[in-house]
N, C-alpha and C positions, 0 to 999 in steps of 0.2 A: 779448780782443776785438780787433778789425781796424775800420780805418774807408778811406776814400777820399784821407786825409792820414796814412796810416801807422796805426803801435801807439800806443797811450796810453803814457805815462811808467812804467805800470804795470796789475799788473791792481787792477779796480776789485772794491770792496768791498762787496756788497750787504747790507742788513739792514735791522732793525726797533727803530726806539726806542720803546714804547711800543706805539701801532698805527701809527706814522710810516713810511711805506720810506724807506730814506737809501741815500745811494752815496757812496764815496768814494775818489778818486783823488789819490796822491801824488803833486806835482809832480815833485820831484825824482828821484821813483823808488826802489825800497828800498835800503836802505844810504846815500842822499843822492849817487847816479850824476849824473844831468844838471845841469851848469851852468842860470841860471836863460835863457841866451839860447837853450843847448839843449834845453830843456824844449819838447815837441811839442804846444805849444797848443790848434791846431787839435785834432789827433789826442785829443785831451783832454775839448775841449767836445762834438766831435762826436759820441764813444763816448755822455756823459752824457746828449745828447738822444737818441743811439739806446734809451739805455734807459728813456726817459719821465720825466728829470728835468726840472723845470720851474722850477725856484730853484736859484742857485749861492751860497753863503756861502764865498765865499776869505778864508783865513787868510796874511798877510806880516807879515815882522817889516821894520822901518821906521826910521830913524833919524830924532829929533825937531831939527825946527829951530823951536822956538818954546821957551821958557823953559817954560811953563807947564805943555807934553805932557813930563811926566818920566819918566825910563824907569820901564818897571812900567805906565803907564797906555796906554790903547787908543782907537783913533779909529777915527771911521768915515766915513771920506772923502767929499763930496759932487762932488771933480773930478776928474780924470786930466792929467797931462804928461808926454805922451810925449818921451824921450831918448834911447831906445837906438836901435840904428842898423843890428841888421844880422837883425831877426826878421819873419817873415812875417806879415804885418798884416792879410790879410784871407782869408774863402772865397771870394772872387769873384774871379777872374783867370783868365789862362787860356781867353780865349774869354768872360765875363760878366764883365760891371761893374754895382755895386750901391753904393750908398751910404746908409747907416743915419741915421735923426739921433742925433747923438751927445752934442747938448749940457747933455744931461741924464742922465749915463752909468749911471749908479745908479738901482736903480730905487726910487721914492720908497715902493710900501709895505713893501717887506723891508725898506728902510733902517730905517723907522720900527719897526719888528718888530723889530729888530737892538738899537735902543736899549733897548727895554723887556726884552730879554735881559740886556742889560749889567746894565741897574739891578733886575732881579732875582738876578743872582750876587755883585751887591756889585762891580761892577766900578768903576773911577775910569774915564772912557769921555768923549771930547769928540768930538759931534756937529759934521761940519762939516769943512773945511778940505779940501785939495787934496795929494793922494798924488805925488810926483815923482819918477816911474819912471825910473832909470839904466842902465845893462848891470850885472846884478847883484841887480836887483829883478825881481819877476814880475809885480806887476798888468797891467801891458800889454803884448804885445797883446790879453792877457786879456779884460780886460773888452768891447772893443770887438767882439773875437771873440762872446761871448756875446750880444751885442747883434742882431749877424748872424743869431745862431742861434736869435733871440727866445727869449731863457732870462731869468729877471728875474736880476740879479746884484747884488749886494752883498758889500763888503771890512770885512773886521775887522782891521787894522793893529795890530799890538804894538809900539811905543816899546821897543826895546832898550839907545838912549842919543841921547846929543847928538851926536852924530858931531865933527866937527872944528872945530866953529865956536866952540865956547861958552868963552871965554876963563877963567871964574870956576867952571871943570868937569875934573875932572884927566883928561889923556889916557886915549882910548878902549882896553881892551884887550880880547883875544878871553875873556880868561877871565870878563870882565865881564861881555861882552855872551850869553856861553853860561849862566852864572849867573839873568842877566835874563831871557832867552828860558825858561829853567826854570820861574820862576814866573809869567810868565805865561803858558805852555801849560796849569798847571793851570788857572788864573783862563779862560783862552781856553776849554777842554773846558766848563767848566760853562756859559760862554755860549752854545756851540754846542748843550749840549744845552738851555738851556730854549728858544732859536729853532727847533730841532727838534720839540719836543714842542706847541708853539703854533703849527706851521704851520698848521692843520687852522682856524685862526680869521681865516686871511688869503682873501681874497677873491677867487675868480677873475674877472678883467675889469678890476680896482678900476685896471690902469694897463696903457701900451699894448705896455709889453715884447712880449707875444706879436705882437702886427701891426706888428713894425720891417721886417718885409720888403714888406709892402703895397701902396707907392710908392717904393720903393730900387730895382728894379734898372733900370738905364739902359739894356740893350743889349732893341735890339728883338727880341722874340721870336723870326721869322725864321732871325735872325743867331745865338742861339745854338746851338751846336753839341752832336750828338746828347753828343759826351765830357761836357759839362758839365753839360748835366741829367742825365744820371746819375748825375755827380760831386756834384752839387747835393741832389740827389733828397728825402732828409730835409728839405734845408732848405727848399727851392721847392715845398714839398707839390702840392697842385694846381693852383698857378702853372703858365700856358703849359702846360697837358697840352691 
């Protein structure tokens, strides 16, 4: 696939869980090619609405800074903090400006969907807390991306270690955290598959993911130029036609 912001990271992966269609695209690309600031975001979301995905379930691995999130157990972020500093942040430039409300970045019914995944895999899984994106992490511009693209999104975070902080914690090593990511990719797989198999009981409407573009774009209609609705097109549906 091709989109308007370049190739996806890779080709995406279509199929069927059950009677579920799923898709799935790796960030990093096969082999584990792009850095996570190299990772073509856009080009990413944009593909998965071209093909009529309507929920995204991102998987990161995450280092814990609270005692309690151990590595081996999984959160499911209710914030975002952005830190990195040099990825492209939105689909509107270029001739349109738009602004999403963001302050509720997750969307509230897959999140809650997402829980009763966990605790049907037997996951240890804490509801809650704030994901703090560095160069090096991928949630964002992810997520906000998706937001843009009215896709409802929700993060499944995996606890790989305490990173550097935790004084009463013996130094982090790669061999550790490759060990940890091991088991909880299996533990991670069965969660994504029961939130796959239960989408079909989640609600279209139930929240306003789909109409974040509504009242977002600030440039008047006029003013935008014929490149950007074109550029747009998927996303501006019959916006300004």
């Amino acid at each position: 696939m091709t989109t308007p912001f370049g190739d996806p990271s890779d080709e995406i992966v279509t199929g069927l869980l059950g009677e579920q269609e799923i898709a799935f695209v790796s960030r990093h690309g096969a082999g584990h090619r792009f850095s996570p600031t190299e990772v073509p975001y856009r080009a990413n979301l944009h593909a998965l609405k071209q093909l009529g995905v309507t929920r995204v379930i991102s998987v990161s691995a995450v280092g814990s800074m609270k005692e309690e999130i151990a590595p081996g157990h999984m959160v499911l972020p209710a914030q975002y903090i952005d830190r990195t500093v040099a990825r492209p942040r939105t689909f509107f430039d270029d001739g349109i400006v738009a602004h999403v409300a963001f302050a509720d970045p997750v969307c509230p019914q897959l999140n809650e969907h997402m829980k009763g995944a966990c605790f049907a895999a037997g996951a240890t899984a804490h509801a809650g807390g704030t994901y703090l994106c560095i160069d090096g992490m991928t949630a964002l511009p992810e997520a906000k991306l998706a937001r843009e693209a009215e896709l409802c999104y929700a993060t499944l975070a995996l606890a790989t270690d305490y990173d550097c902080w935790y004084a009463g914690h013996e130094s982090v090593t790669v061999a550790q955290v490759i060990e940890t990511m091991r088991r909880n990719v299996t533990m991670a797989r069965e969660v994504i598959r029961n939130a796959a198999l239960g989408l079909s009981r989640l609600r279209d409407g139930a929240c306003n993911c789909a109409h974040a573009l509504d009242s977002a774009v600030m440039t008047a209609p006029q003013q935008i130029s014929k490149a950007a609705r074109e550029r747009l097109a998927l996303l501006l549906g019959d916006r300004f036609r």
